[in-house]
Structure formats: C-alpha cells, structure tokens
Backbone as numpy.savetxt, mean C-alpha at the origin, in Angstrom:
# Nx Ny Nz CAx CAy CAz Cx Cy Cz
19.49 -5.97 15.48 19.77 -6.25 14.08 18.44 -6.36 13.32
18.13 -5.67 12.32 17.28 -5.57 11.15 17.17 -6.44 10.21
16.17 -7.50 10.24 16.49 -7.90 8.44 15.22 -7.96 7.77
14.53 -6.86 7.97 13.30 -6.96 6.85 12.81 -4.98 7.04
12.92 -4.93 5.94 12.41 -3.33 5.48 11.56 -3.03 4.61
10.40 -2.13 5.33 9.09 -2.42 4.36 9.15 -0.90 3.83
9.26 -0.44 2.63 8.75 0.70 2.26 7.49 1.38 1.85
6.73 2.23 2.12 5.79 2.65 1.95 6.53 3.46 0.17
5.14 3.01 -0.96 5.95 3.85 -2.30 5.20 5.52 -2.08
3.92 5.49 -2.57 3.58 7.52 -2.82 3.85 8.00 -1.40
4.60 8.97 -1.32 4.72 10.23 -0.48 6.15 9.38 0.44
6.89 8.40 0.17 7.93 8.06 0.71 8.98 7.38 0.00
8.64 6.52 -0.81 9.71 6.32 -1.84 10.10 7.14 -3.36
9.07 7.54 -3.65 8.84 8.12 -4.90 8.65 9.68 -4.59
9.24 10.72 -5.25 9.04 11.96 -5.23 7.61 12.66 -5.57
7.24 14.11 -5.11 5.87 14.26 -5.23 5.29 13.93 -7.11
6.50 14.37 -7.78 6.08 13.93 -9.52 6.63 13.14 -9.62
6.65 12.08 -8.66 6.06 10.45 -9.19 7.83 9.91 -9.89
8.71 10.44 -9.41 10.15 10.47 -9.81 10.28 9.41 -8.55
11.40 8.65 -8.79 12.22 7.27 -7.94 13.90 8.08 -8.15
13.97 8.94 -6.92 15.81 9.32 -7.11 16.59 8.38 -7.16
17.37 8.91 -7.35 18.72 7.54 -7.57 19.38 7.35 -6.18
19.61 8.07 -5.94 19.92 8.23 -4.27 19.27 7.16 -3.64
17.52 6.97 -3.39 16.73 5.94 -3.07 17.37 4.76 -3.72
17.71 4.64 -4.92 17.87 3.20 -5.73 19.24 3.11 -4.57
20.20 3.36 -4.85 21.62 3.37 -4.14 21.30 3.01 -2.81
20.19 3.77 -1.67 20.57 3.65 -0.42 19.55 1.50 -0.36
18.86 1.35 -1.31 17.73 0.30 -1.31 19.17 -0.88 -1.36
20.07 -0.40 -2.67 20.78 -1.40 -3.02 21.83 -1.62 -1.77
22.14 -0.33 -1.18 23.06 -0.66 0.15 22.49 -1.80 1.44
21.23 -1.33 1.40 20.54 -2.06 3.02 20.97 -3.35 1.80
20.60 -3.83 0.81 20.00 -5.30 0.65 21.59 -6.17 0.28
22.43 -5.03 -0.10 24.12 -5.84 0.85 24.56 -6.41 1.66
23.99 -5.68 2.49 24.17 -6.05 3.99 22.83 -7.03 4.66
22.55 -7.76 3.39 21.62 -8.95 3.60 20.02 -8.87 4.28
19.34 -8.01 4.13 18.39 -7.41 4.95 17.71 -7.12 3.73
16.25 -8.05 3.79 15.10 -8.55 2.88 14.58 -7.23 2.77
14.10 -6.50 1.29 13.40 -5.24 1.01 12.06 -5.29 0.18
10.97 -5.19 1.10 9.92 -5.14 0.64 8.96 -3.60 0.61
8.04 -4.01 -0.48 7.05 -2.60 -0.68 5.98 -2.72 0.18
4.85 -1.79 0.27 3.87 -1.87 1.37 2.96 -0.79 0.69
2.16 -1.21 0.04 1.56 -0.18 -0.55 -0.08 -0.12 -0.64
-0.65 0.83 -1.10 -2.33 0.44 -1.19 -2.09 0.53 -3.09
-1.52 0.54 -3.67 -1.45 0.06 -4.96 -1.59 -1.34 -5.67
-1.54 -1.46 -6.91 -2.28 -2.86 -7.31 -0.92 -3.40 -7.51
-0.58 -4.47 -7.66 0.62 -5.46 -7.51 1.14 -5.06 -8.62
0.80 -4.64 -9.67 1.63 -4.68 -11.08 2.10 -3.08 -11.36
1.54 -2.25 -10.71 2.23 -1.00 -10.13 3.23 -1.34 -9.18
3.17 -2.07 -8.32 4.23 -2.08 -7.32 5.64 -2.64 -7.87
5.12 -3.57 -8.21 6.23 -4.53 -9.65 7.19 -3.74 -9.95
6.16 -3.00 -11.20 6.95 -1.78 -11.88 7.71 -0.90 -10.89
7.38 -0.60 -9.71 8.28 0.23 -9.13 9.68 -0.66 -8.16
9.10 -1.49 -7.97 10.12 -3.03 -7.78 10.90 -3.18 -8.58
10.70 -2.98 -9.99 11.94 -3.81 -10.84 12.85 -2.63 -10.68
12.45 -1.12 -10.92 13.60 -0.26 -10.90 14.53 -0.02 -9.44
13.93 -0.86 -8.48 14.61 -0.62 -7.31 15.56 -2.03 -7.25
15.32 -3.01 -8.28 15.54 -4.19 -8.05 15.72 -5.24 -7.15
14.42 -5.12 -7.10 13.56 -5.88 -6.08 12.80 -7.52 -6.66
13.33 -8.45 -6.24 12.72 -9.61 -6.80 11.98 -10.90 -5.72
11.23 -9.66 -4.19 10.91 -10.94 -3.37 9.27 -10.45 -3.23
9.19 -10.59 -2.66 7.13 -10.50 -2.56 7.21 -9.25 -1.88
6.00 -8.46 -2.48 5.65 -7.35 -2.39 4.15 -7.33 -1.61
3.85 -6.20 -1.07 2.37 -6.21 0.13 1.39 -4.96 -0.81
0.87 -5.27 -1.61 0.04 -4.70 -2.64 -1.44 -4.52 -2.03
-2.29 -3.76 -2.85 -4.01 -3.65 -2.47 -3.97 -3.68 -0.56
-3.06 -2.56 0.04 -3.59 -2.44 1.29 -3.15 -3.66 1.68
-1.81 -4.90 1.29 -2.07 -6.29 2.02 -3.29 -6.67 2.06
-4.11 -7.12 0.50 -5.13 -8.06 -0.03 -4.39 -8.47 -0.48
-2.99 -8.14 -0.69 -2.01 -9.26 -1.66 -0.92 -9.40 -0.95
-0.28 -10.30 -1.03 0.96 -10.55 -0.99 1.89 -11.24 -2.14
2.73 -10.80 -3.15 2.65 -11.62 -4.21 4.44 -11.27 -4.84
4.82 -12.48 -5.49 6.00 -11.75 -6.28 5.27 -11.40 -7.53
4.75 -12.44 -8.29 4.05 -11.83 -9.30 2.41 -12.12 -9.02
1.47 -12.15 -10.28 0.46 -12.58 -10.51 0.01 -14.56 -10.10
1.50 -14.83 -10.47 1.65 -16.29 -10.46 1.88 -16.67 -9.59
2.53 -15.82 -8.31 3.35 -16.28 -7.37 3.28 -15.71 -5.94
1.84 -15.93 -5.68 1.26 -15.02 -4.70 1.31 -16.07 -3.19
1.76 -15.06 -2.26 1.34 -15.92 -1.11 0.39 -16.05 -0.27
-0.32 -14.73 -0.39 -1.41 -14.63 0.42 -2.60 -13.40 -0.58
-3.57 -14.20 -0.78 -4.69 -12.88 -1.47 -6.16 -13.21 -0.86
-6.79 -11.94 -0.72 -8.12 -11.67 0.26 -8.62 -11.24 -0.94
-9.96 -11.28 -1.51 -10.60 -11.06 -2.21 -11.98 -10.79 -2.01
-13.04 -9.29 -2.26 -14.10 -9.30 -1.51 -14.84 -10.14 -2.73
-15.60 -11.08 -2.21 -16.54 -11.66 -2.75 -17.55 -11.20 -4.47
-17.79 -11.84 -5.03 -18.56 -11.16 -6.02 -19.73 -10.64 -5.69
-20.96 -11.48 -4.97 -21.92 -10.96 -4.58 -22.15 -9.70 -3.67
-20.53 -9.46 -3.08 -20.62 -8.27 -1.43 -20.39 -7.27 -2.68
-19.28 -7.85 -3.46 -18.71 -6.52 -4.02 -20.10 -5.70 -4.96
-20.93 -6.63 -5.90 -22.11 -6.37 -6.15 -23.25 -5.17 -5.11
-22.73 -5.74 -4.12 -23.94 -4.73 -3.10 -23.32 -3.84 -2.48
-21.81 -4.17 -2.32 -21.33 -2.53 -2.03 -21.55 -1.42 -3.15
-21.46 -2.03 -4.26 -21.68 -0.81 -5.56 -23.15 -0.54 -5.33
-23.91 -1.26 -4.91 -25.60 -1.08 -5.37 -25.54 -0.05 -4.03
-25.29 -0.08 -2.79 -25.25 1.09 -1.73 -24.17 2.44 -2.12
-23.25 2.23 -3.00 -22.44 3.37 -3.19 -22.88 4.34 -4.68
-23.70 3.59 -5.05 -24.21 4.22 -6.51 -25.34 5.49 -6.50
-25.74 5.08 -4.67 -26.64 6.38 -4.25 -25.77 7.69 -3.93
-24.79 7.52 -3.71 -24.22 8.59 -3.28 -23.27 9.13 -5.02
-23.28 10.45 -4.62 -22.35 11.41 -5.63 -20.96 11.20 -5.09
-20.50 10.01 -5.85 -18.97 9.39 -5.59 -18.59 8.52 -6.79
-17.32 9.18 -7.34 -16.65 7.61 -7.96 -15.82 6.62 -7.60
-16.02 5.07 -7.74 -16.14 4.24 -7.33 -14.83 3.28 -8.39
-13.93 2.73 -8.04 -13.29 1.91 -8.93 -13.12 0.45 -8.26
-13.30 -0.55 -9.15 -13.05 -1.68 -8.71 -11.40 -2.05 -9.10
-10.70 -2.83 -8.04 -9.43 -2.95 -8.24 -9.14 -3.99 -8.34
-9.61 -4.77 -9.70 -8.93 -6.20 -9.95 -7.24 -6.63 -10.23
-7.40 -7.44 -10.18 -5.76 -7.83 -10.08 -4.82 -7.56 -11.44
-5.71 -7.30 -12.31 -5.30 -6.86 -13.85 -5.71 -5.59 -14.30
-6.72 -5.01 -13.59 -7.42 -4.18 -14.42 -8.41 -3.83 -13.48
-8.84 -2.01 -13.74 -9.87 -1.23 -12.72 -10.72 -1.29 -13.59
-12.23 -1.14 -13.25 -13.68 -0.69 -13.38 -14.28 0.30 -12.68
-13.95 1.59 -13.18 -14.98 2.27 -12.69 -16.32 3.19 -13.05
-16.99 4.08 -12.51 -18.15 4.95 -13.30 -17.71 6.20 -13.07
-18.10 6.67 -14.21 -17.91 7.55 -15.03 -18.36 9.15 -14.13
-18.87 8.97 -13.31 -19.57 10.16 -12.05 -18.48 10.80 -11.96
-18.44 12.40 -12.08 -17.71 13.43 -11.40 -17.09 13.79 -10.08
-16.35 13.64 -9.93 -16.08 14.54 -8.47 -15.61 15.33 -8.68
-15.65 16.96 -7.21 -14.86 17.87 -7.54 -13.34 17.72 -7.94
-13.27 19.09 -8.68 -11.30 19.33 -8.86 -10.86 18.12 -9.47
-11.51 17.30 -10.35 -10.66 15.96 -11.15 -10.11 14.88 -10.03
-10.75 15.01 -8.81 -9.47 14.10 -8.33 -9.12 12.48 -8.60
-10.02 12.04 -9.37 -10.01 10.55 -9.88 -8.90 10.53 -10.78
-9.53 11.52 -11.80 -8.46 11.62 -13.43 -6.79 11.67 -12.21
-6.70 12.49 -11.54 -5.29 12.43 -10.92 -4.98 11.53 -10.46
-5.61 10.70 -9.56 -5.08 9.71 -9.49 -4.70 8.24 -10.27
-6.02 8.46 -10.99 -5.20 7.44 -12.32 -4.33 7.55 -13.20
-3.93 8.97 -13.36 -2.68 9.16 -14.06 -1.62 9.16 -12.89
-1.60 9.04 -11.78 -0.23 9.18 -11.31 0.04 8.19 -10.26
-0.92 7.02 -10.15 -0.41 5.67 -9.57 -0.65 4.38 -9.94
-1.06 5.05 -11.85 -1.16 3.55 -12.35 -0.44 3.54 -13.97
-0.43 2.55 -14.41 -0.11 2.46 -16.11 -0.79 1.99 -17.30
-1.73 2.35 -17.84 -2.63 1.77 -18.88 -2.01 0.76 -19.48
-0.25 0.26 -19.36 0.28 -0.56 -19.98 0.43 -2.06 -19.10
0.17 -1.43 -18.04 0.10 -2.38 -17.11 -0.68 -2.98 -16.65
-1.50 -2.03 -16.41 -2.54 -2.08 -15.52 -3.73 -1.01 -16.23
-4.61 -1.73 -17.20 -5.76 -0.71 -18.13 -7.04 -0.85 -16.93
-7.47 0.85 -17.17 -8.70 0.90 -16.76 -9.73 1.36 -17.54
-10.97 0.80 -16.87 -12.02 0.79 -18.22 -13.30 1.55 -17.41
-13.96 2.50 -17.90 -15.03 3.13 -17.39 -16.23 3.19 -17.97
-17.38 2.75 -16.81 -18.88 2.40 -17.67 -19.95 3.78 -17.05
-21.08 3.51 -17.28 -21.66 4.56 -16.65 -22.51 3.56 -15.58
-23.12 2.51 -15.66 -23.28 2.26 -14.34 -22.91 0.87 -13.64
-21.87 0.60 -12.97 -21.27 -0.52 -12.50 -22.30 -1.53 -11.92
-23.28 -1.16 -11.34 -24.12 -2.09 -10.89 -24.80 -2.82 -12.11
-25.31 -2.37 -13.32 -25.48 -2.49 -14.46 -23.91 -4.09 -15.14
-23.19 -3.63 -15.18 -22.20 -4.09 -15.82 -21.88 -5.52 -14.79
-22.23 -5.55 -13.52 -21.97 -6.39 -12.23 -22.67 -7.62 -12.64
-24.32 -7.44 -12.85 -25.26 -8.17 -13.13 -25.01 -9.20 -13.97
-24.24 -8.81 -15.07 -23.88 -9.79 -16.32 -22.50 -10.52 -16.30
-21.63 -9.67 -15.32 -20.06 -10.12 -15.50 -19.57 -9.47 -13.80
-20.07 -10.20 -13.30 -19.71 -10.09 -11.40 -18.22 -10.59 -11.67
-17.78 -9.82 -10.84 -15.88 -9.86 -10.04 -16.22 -9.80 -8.87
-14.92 -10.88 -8.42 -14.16 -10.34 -7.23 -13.32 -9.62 -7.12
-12.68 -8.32 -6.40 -11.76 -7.56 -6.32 -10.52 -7.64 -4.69
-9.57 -7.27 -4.81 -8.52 -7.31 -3.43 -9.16 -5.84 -2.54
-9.78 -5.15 -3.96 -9.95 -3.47 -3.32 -11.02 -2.57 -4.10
-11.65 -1.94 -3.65 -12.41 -1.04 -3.78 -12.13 0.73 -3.52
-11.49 1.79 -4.63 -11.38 2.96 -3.91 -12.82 3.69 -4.30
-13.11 4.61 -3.59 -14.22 5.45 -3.51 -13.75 6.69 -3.47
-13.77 7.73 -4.38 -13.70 8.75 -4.50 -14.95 10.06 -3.96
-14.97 10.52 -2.88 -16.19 11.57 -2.52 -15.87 13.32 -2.71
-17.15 14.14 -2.46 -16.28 15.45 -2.69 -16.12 15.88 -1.66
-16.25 15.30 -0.35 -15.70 16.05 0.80 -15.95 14.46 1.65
-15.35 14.67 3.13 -15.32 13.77 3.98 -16.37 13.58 4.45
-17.25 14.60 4.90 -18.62 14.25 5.77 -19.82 13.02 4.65
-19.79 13.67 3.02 -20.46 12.25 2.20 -19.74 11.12 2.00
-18.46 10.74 2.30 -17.35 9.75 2.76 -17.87 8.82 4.19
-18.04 9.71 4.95 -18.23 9.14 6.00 -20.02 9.12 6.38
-20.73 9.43 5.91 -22.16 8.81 5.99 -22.19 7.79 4.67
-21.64 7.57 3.83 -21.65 6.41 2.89 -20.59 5.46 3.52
-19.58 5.65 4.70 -19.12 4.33 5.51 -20.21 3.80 6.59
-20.87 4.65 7.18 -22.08 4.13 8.17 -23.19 3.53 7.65
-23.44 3.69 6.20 -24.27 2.92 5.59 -23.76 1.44 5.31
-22.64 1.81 4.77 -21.74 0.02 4.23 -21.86 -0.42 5.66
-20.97 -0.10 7.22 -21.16 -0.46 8.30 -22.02 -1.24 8.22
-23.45 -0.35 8.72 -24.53 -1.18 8.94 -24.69 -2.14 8.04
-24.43 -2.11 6.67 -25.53 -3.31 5.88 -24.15 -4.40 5.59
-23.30 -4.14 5.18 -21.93 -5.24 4.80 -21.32 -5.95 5.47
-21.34 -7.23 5.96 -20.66 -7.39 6.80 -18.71 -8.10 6.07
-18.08 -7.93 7.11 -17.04 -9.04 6.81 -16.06 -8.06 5.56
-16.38 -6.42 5.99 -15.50 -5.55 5.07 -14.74 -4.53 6.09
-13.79 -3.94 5.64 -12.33 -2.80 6.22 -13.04 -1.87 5.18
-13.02 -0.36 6.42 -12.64 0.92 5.55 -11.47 1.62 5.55
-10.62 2.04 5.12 -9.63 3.01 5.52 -9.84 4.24 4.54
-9.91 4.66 5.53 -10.19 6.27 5.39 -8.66 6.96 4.77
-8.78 7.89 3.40 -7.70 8.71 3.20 -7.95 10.17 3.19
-6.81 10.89 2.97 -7.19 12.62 2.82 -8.50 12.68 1.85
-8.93 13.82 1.47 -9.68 14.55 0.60 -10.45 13.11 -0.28
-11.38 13.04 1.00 -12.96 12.08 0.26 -12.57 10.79 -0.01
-11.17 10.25 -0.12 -10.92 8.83 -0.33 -11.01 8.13 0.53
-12.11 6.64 0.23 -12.10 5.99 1.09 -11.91 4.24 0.16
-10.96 3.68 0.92 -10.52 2.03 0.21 -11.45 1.02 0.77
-11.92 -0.23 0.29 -12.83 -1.05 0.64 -12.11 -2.29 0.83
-11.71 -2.59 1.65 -11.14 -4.64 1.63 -11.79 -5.17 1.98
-11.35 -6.86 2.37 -12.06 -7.59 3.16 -11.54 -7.77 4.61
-12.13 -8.25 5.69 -12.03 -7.88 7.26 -10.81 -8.51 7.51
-10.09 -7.25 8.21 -8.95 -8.06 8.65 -7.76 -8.09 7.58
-7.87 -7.13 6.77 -6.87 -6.72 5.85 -6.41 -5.27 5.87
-5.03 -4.96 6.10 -4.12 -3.93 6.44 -2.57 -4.07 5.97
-1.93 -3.10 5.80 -0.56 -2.95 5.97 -0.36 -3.85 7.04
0.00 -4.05 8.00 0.34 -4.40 8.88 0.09 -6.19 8.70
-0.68 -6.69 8.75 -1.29 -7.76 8.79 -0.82 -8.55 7.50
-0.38 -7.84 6.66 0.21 -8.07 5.64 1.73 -8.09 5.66
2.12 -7.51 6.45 3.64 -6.88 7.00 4.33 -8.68 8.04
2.97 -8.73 8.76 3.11 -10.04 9.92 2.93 -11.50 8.59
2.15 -11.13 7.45 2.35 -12.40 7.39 3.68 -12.93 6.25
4.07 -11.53 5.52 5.56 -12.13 5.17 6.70 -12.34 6.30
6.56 -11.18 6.97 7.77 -11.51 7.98 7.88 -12.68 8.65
6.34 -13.71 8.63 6.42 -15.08 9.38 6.94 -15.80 8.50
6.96 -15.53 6.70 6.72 -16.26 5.69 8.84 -16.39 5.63
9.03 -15.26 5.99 10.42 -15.58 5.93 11.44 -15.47 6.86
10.31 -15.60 7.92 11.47 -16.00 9.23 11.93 -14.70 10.38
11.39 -13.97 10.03 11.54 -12.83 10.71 10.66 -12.28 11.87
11.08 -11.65 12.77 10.15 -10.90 13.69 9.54 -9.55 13.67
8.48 -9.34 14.29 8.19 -7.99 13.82 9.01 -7.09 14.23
9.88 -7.73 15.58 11.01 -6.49 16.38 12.17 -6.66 15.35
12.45 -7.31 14.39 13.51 -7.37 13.45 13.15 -6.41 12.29
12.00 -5.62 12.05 11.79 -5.37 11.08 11.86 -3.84 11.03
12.16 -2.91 9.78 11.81 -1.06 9.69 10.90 -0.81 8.86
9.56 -0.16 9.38 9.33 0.31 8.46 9.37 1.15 8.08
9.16 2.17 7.05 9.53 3.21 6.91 7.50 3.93 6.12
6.92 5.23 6.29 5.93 5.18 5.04 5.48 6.70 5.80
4.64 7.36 5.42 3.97 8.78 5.53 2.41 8.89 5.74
1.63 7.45 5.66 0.30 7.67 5.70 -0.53 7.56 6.81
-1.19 7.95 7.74 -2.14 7.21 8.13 -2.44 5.96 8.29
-2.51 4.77 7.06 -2.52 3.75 6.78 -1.28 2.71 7.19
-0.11 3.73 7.12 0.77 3.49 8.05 1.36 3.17 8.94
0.48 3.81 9.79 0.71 4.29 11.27 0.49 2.89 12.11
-0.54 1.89 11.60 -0.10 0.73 12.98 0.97 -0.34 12.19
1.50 0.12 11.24 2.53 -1.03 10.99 4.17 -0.43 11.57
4.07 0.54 11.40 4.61 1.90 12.25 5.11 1.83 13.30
3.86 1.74 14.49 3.72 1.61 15.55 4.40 -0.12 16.12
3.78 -0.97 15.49 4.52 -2.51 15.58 5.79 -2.87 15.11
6.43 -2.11 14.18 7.83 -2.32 13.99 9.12 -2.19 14.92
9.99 -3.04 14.83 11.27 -2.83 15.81 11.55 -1.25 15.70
11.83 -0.75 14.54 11.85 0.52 14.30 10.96 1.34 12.90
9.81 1.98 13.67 8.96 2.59 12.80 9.41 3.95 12.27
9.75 4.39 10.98 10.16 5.38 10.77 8.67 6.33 10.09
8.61 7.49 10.45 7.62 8.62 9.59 8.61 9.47 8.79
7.61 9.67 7.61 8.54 10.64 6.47 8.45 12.28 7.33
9.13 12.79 6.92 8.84 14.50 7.40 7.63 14.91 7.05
6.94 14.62 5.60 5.67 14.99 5.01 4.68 14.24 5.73
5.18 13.15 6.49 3.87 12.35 7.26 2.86 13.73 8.15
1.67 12.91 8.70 0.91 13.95 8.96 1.21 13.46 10.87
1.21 14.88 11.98 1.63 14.35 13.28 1.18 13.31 13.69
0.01 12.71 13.35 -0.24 11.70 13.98 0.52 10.36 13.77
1.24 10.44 12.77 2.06 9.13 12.32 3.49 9.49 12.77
4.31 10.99 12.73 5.12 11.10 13.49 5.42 11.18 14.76
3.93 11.41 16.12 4.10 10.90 17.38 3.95 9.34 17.46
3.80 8.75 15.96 3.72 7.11 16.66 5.03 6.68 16.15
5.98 7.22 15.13 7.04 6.68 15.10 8.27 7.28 15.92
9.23 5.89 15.77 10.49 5.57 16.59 11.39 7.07 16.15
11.16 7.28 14.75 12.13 7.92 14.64 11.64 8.47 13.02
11.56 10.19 12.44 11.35 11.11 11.94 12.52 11.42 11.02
12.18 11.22 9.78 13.27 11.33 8.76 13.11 12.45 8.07
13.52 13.16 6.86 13.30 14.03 6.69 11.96 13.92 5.16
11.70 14.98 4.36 10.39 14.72 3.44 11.26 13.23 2.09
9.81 13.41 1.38 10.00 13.00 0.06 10.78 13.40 -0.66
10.71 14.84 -0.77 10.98 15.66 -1.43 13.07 16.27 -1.24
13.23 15.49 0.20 14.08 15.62 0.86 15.12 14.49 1.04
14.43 13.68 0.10 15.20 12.16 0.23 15.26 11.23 1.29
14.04 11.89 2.10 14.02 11.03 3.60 14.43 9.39 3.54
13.98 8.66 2.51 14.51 7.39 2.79 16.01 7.06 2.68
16.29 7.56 1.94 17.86 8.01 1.50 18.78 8.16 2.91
18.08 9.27 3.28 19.01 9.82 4.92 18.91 8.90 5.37
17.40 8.21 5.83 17.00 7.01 6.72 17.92 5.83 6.88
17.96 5.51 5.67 18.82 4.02 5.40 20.01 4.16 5.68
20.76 5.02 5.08 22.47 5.25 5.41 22.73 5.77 6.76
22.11 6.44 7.04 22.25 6.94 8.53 22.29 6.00 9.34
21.05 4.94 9.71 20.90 4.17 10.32 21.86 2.06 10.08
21.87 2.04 9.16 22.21 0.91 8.52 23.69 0.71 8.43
24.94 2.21 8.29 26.10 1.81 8.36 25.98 1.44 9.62
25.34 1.64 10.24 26.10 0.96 11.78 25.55 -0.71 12.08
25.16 -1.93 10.79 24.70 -2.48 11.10 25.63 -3.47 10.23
26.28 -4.57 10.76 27.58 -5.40 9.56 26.19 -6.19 8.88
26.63 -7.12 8.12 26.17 -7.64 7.24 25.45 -8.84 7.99
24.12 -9.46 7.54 23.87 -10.57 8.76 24.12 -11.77 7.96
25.14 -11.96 7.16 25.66 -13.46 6.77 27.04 -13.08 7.84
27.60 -12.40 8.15 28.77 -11.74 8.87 28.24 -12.17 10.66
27.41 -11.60 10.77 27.24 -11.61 12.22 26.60 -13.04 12.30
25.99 -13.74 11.52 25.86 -14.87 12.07 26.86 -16.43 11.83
27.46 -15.97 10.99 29.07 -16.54 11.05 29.78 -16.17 12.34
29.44 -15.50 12.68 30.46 -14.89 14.10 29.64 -15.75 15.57
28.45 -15.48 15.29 27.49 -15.94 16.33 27.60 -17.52 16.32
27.72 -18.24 15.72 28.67 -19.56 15.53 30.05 -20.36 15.52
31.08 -18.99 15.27 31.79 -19.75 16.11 32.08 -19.17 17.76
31.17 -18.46 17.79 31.52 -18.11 19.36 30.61 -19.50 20.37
C-alpha cells in the first residue's frame, strides 16, 4: 500500500510547452481519493511549484530548489538549506572567470549576469520555468560587484555553460576551493549549486518522516537524472518514457512519455488496484 507520491514537474508532469493536461489534474485528483499524500519534487523555486500546485490542487508541502526547501508556502516551511552569504560570494568570484551565466535563486527572486551563452539557453529557461509575476528576475552585469554591497543567501545556484567539458572544469575548481557545497550536473552545460547534503531524495526522506510514512510506502514518479536516486529508494520508482536509460534501468517500472500522458497511465493503471487507506485501515482494526 502507497501513501505518498512524489512528482517530478518539467519533462513529467507538465507537457513539453509547459501545458498541465487535464487528464494529469483527474488522475492527481483520483490517487488523493483514495487518501494517498501528493507531493512535487522539483529543482524549481517554491513559488513556481505553488503555482503548479494550486492547479493540481495541491495544499501540503512541496520539495522545491533540488530539496533546499521543503515548504507549503514562504511562511510555512519545514525544512530550508541555504548556501551561506559569504560561500555564495566566492562561488560567484570563481564562476565569473569562466564564460557562463550564473543565476542566484532566492526564495523570491533570481540575480543573474548578463554573459551570453550559446543558442539563448538562459532566455529559455527563464521563460519557461518561471513567472515574472511570481517570481521577478533581475540582471546586472557583474554579480560579484552587486554581492559586495548587498550579499544573499540563496537555496540554489544554476550555472549556465556552452558545453559540458567548461561545466565540468569550473566544478573541479568549486571542488577544490568550496567546501560544504552539491553539484548536480544537467543536460547541455547546466550545472545547480546547493548546500552539502541536499537532493531530491533527502528531501523526499525528510517529508515522508514529517508525515509518517516510509520510503517503501512511497512512488515516485520523474524523468531526470536528478531523479534517479529518489527513484532508485522508492517502494515503487517510476521513469517517464522520455527519461534518459539510465533512470529507466534504475526504475521499478517505465511509463509511457510526457508527451504521452505517462503520469496519467501511471496513476490509473497502478492505483485502481489500491482501496482507499481510511478503508483498509478501518478493516485492519476490526480484524
């Protein structure tokens, strides 16, 4: 029996243009009938996740910034990791050498510089996993500059590069000099910055303790990489079809794409066969 379901949102809940089917809303509203807690799991900032929370209607704590957050709202957080002002200061002063843009991911609002990368890929991603209404971002030309006078702490750091190999000699540099920071590595030059010991997963363990649950009680469902060990630790780890093989030889079980309604199939397929757990544990009492 299941009672906690974590969804991964880009490339598993949400369609590739950033569409939420209705189908998804319907199969979200079925599992949470049948009494079985529905949470997000995302590397997005909490007030993006929100927003994609309220249309699924969703009102319990969400696993935001990679699990640097755990939060229902801003107000109502249970768990937040925050890299330091001074680290976050010297990760920008080591990343400002390299031809990369850099955003800081405060809990209200991004900071980043203004530096190019190939093919736009920054401009894309800020138009298609955030909301200037929600969540405004503001761009300077040099962050280390702007740090000096008005230092933050952030849950997250993304780094934008134009290929993986200057990605990954600007992680062996942070390595060596930073201590007490997470990289996770994404496709095409993205790389996220937390603090140690912050993941999906780890974030996944500390609501499921927060509300009583086990990790063998829990599904997750998601397509990334980033994925893959919360995946791997779930009672039942599901991969989207669009996941990449390495996340579908670590999951339980292979649904079909985004694009395909994989969570949709996932949930109904699997879940009618599961009664309601105010039902089964009424039963488990008077037996």
């Amino acid at each position: 029996m299941y009672k906690l379901l974590a969804l991964n949102i880009d490339g598993t809940i949400l369609k590739n243009n950033g569409r939420l089917p209705r189908e998804t809303k319907e199969a979200v509203d079925y599992v949470k009938r049948k009494g079985v807690y529905v949470t997000l799991m995302t590397s997005r900032n909490l007030l993006s996740a929100r927003k994609v929370a309220k249309a699924l209607r969703l009102d319990g704590m969400l696993i935001a910034f990679q699990g640097a957050m755990i939060a229902r709202t801003l107000d109502d957080k249970l768990f937040d990791a925050v890299i330091p002002e001074e680290r976050t200061f010297n990760i920008v002063q080591i990343l400002e050498n390299f031809n990369c843009n850099i955003r800081l991911m405060h809990e209200r609002y991004s900071l980043g510089n203004r530096k190019k990368v190939k093919k736009n890929l920054v401009v894309q991603t800020v138009l298609s996993s955030s909301d200037p209404f929600f969540y405004p971002t503001q761009f300077v030309d040099s962050l280390g500059d702007v740090l000096i006078d008005e230092p933050i702490a952030v849950p997250k750091i993304d780094v934008y590069f134009a290929t993986d190999e200057q990605r990954d000699a600007a992680a062996a540099l942070l390595t060596k000099s930073i201590p007490s920071i997470d990289m996770i590595m994404q496709p095409n030059g993205k790389m996220e910055i937390v603090s140690q010991g912050v993941s999906k997963l780890a974030g996944l363990r500390r609501l499921a303790q927060h509300i009583g649950v086990s990790l063998k009680e829990t599904v997750v469902i998601g397509d990334g990489l980033d994925d893959l060990p919360a995946i791997e630790a779930a009672g039942l780890g599901v991969a989207m079809g669009n996941a990449p093989l390495e996340v579908k030889r670590a999951a339980d079980w292979v649904t079909r794409s985004n694009e395909q309604l994989g969570v949709a199939y996932m949930v109904k397929e699997h879940f009618r066969k599961q009664q309601r757990i105010e039902f089964l544990q009424k039963l488990k009492t008077k037996q």
